[in-house]
N, C-alpha and C positions, 0 to 999 in steps of 0.2 A: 595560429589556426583560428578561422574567423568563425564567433559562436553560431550553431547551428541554430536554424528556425525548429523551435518546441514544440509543438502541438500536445497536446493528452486528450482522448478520447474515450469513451467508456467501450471495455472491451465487450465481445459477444462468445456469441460459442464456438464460433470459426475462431478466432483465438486464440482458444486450444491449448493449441502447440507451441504458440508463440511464450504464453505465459510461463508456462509447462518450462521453456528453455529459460526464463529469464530468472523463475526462482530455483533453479538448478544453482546460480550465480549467487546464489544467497549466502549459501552455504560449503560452494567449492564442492556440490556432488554431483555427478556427472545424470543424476536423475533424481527427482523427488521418490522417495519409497511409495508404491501402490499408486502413483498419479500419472495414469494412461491419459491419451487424449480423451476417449469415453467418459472416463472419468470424471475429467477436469470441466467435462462440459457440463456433466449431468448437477457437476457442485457447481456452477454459474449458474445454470438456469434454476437450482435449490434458490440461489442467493436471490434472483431477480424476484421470487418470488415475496421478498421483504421491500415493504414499500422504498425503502430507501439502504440497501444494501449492493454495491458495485465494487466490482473490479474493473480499471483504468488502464488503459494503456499508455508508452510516454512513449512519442516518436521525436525522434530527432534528425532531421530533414527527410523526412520519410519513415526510417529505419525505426523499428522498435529496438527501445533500449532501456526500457521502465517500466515498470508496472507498480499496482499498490492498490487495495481493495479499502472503501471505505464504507461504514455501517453509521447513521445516523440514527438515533433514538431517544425518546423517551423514557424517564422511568418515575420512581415515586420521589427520588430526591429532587429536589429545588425546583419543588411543584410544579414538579412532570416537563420540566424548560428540554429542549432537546438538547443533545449532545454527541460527538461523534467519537468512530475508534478505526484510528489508522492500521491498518494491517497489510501485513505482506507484503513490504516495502522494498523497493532492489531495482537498482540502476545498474544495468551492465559493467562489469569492472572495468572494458575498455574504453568506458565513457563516463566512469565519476573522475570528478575533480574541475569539470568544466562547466558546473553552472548549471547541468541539468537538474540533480537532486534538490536546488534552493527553486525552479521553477516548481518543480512536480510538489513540493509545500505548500507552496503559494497557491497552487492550485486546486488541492487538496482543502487546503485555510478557507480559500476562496466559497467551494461547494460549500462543504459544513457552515461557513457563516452563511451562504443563500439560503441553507433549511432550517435557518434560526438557532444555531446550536451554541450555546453558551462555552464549551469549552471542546477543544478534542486530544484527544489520547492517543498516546500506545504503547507498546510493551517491546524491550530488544530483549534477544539472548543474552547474557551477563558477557559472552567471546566478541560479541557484536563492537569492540570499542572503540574502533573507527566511526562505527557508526553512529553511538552516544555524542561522542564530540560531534559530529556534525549535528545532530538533532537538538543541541546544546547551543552550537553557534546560531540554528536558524530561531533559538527562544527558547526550546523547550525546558521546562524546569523537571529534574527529577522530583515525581510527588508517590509518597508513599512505599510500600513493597509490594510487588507483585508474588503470588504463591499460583501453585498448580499443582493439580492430583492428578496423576495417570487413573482413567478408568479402566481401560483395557488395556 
């Protein structure tokens, strides 16, 4: 099968539904809990409203089959250098294994180095362990532990 032309674009609020269906694939649930398309919009246009906060779209000869939201920032460590945080990462199950996930890094790598950012991040589910290896194989190094507190 001959590799398909990539594209990635930054997704909008027509979107939506597309997103919506692609992190369904994340997790093997046939819907994210409480994310309507209303929803999923009014949290894109939240994010837009962060100078450099986006969700991406990955097509693949057209077709969406990626997606992945990246946050660039600032903070008080290493005198305020910027830095990014990969999240909500997911390549259609019918479509990993062919190159697309090492593109959608690259491009991801790509942004983040454009807005000067010294390093970027991100966090899997500990189930995720397909995915580790793969975020292993394209460099990433396990640093540190990640914690979380439910608030509500």
């Amino acid at each position: 099968m001959p590799d398909p032309a990539i594209e990635i674009k930054p997704a909008t609020a027509d979107d939506a539904h597309t997103i919506i269906r692609l992190l369904a694939e994340m997790d093997d649930t046939p819907t994210r809990p409480n994310l309507g398309v209303d929803r999923a919009r009014t949290i894109m246009e939240q994010m837009a409203a962060y100078p450099y906060f986006r969700a991406y779209l990955v097509l693949a000869d057209g077709v969406a089959v990626g997606t992945f939201s990246l946050l660039v920032f600032g903070s008080l460590t290493h005198e305020g250098a910027q830095q990014a945080v990969l999240d909500a990462v997911v390549i259609s199950r019918t479509c990993r294994n062919r190159g697309i996930g090492s593109v959608m890094l690259e491009q991801a790598c790509h942004i983040a180095a454009e807005a000067g950012c010294y390093k970027i991040s991100l966090s899997s589910n500990l189930k995720r362990e397909d995915a580790h290896r793969f975020y292993e194989t394209y460099g990433f190094k396990q640093h540190g532990v990640s914690f979380s507190l439910p608030l509500i």
